[in-house]
C-alpha positions in Angstrom: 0.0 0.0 0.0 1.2 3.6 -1.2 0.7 7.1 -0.6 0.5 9.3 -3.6 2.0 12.3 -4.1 0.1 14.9 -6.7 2.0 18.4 -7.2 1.3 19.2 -10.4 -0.2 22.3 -10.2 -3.4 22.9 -11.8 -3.7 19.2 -12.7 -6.9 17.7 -10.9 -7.9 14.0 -9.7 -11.3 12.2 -11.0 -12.3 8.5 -10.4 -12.2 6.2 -13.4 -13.9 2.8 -12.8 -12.1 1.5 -9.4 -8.8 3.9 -9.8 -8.3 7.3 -9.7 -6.9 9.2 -12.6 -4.4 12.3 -12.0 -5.1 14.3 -15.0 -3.2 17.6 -16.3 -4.7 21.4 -16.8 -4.9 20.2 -20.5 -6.5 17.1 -19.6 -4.4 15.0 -20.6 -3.9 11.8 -18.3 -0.8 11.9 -16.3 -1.5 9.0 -13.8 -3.3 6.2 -13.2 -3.6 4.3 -9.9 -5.8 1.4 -8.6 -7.8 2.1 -5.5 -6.8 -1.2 -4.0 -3.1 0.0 -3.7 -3.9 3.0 -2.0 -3.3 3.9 1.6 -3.4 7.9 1.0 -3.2 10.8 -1.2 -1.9 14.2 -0.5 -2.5 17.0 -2.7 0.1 20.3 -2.6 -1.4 23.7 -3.6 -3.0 24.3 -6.7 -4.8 20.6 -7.4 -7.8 19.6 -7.4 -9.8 16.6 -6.5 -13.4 15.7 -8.1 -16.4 15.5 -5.9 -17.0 11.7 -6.7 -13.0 10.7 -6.6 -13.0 12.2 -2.9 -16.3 10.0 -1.8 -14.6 7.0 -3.7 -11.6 7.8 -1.9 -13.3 8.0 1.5 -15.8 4.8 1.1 -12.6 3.0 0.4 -10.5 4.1 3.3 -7.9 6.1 2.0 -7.6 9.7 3.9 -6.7 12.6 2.0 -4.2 15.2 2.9 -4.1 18.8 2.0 -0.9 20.5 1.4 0.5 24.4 0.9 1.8 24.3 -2.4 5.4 24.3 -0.4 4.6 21.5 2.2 2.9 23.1 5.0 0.0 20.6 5.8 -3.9 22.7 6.0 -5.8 19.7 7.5 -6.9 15.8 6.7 -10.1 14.8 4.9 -10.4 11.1 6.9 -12.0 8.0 6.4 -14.9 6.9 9.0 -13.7 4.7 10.1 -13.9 4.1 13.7 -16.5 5.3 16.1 -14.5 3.8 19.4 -16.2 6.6 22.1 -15.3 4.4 24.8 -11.7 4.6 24.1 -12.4 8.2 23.9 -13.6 8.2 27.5 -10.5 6.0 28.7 -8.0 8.7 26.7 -10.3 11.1 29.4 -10.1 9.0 32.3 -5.9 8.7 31.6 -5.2 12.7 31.0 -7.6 13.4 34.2 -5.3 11.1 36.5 -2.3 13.3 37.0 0.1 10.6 37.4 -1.0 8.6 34.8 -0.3 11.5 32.7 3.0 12.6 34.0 3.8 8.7 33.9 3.2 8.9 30.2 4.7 12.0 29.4 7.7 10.9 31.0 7.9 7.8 29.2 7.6 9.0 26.0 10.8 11.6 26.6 12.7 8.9 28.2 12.5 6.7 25.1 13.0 9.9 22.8 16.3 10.6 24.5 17.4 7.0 24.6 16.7 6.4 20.4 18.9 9.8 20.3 21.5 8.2 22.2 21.1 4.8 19.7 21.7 6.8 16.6 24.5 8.6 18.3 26.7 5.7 19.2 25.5 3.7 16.3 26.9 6.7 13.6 30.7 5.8 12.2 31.9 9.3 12.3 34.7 9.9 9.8 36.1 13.7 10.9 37.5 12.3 14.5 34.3 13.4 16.2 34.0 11.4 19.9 30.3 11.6 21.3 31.3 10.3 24.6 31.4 13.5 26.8 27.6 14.2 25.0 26.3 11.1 25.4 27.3 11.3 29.1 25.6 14.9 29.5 22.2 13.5 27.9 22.1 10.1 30.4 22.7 12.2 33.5 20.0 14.8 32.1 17.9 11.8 31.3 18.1 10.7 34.8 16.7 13.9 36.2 13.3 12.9 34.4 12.5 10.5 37.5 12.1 13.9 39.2 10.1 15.8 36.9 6.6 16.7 38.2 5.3 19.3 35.0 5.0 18.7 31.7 7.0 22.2 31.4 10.2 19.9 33.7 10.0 16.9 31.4 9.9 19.3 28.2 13.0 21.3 29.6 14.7 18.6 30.2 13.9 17.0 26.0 15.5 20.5 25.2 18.3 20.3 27.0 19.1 16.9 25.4 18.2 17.9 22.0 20.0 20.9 21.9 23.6 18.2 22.6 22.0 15.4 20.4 22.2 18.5 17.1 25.3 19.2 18.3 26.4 15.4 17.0 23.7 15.5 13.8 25.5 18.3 12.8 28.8 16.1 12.7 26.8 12.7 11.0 25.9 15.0 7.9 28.6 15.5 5.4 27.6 17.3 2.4 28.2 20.9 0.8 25.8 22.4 3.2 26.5 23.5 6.6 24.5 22.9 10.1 25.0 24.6 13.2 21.6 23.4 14.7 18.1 23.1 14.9 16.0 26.2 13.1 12.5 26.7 12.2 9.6 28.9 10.8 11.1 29.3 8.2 14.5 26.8 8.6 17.4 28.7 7.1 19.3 25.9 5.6 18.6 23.1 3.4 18.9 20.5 6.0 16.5 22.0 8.4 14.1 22.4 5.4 14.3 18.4 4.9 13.9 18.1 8.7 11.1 20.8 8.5 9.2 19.0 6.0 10.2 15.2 7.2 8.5 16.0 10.5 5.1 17.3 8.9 5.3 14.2 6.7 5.6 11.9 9.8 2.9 14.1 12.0 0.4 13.5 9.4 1.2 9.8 9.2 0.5 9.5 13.1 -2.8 11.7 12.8 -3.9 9.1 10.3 -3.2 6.2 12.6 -4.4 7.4 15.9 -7.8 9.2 13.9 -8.0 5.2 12.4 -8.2 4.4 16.4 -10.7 6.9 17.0 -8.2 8.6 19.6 -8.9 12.2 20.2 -5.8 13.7 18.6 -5.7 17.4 20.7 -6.1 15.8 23.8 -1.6 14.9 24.1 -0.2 13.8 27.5 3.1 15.5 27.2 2.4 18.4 25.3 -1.0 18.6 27.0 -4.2 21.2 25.2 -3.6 23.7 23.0 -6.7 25.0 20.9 -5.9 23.4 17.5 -2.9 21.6 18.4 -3.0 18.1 17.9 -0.9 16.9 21.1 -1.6 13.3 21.1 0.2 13.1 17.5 2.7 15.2 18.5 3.4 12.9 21.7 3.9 9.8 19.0 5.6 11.7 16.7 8.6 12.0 19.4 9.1 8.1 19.3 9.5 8.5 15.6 11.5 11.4 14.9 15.0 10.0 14.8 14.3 6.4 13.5 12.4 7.7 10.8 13.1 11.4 9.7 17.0 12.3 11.2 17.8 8.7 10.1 16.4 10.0 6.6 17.8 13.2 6.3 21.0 11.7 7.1 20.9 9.3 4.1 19.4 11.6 2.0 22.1 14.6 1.9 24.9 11.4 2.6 24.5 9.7 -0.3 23.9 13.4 -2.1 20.5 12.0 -2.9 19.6 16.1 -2.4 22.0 18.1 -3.4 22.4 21.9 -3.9 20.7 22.1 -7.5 17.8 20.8 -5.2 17.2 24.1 -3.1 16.5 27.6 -4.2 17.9 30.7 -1.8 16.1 33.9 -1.6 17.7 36.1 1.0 17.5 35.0 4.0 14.4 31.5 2.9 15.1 28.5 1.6 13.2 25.9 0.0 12.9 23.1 -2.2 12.9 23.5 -5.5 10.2 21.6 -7.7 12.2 19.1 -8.3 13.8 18.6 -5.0 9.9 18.3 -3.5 9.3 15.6 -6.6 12.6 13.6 -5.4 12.0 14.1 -1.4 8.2 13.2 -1.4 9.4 9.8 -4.2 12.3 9.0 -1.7 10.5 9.0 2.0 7.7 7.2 0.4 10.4 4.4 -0.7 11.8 4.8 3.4 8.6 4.7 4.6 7.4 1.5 3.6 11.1 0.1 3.8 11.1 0.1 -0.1 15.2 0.2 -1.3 16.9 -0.3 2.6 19.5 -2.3 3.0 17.4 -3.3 6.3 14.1 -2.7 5.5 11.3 -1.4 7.9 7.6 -0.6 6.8 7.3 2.6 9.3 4.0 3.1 8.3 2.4 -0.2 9.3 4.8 0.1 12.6 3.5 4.0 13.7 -0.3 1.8 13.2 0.8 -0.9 15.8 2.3 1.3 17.8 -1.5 3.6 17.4 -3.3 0.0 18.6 -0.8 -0.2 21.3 -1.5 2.9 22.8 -5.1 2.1 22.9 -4.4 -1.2 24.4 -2.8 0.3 27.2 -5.6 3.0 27.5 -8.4 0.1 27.0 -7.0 -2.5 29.8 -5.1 0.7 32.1 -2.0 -1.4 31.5 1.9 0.5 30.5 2.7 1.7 27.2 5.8 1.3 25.8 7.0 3.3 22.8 8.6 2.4 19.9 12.8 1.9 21.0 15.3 1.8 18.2 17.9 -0.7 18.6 20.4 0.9 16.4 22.2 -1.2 13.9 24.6 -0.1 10.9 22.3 0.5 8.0 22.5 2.6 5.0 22.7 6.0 6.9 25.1 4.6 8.8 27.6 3.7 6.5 28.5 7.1 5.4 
């Protein structure tokens, strides 16, 4: 199962029989793909999609994503599929108990600090870069989490360790381009754009799995309510973000699969280039569903087992445990 990617601007999408057709401004037929290999489509900027190829879509379960034209996401169009208001309640019941909560939230950092820590000492650095002195920073800083009693404390502390676990990205990525850390809205270099957009990607993969579950996606644990945030994604999204994404960017600018004809510079912004958005969305589809990896890993169908687990746990009031990368030399690794 696939997600496609239609950027064509002014090119629309119409059902044909039991596929959907991407068709040009001048109508001519661009693309033709079955239904039954579908697990999503996302549409950036200026496309369209026909009134009867979105209810085809829809009656056959595959959710629809709207995109800015340069990757920002604007909101889902989802399958019903799941009317689960008791594990609604239970997701209720949980965020009420404070220490259930703070349990949770404390959880999901620990495990985000320890997969930083995997990719760390798993990277074969090639400029004489030792981690050692970071690594023991971010498992003494890791230790203070037992002590946290706010989500404000836990979050401080997932700051403090990202801001030394970019201090070693910066020396995994060796390409033309430089990185001196983590920047956003709008990321000024090309490999904060990929991160940028890698992250959005992944969010609206875990908002698909957890709206499958019927969770209520604004009500997070960590990252608590925010009036149109949706927390409980974000709280899954930190088990993902260096398995998936850093371990992508890493490969992708290593193996100069984006390079700097890939990227246009206009003062101080920087974004892709339509080609560079053609070959980024083509090349974390392949890593999503473990399609060309030396050790491959369909992410998508894990982020949806790790959705059921979490509802488990709600269901039955038993632990959750989020997803922990073991590490391992793979393709990103090897450069």
């Amino acid at each position: 199962m696939s997600v496609l990617y239609v950027k064509e601007q002014g090119s629309y999408v119409k059902k044909s029989g039991e596929t959907v057709e991407v068709m040009s401004r001048q109508n001519e037929r661009l693309l033709t793909f079955p239904v039954a290999n579908l697990d999503g489509l996302s549409v950036f900027g200026n496309v369209q999609l026909t009134t009867q190829a979105l209810a085809f879509l829809l009656e056959n379960g595959v959710d629809v994503s709207l995109f800015s034209r340069n990757g920002t996401l604007i909101g889902q169009v989802l399958a019903d599929a799941s009317k689960n208001i008791f594990l609604r309640l239970a997701q209720y019941d949980a965020y009420q108990d404070f220490d259930i909560r703070m349990g949770l939230a404390r959880v999901i950092i620990c495990n985000k600090i320890e997969n930083q820590c995997q990719l760390i000492q798993h990277y074969r650095y090639k400029d004489g870069f030792s981690p050692q002195q970071e690594l023991g920073k971010m498992e003494k800083l890791k230790r203070k989490l037992e002590t946290c009693m706010t989500s404000n404390e836990i979050l401080g502390v997932e700051g403090m360790c990202s801001n030394i676990y970019f201090s070693c990205f910066a020396h995994m990525v060796s390409c033309n381009f430089e990185f001196s850390g983590r920047n956003r809205r709008p990321p000024k270099d090309p490999i904060n754009v990929i991160l940028s957009l890698g992250y959005t990607f992944l969010t609206r993969e875990v908002c698909t799995a957890l709206e499958a579950e019927s969770f209520e996606v604004y009500l997070g644990f960590l990252h608590g309510v925010r009036y149109g945030r949706k927390s409980l994604a974000l709280d899954m999204v930190e088990e993902f973000r260096q398995p998936v994404v850093d371990r992508f960017v890493i490969r992708s600018f290593n193996k100069r699969i984006l390079n700097e004809f890939d990227f246009e510079v206009e003062e101080d912004k920087v974004t892709l280039a339509e080609e560079g958005f053609s070959k980024f969305c083509r090349e974390f589809e392949n890593w999503m569903t473990g399609r060309k990896s030396v050790q491959p890993v369909n992410y998508r169908k894990l982020i949806r087992s790790q959705a059921a687990g979490l509802k488990k746990a709600l269901r039955d009031k038993t632990d959750y445990t989020p997803y922990h990368w073991e590490g391992g030399r793979d393709l990103c690794d090897q450069l």
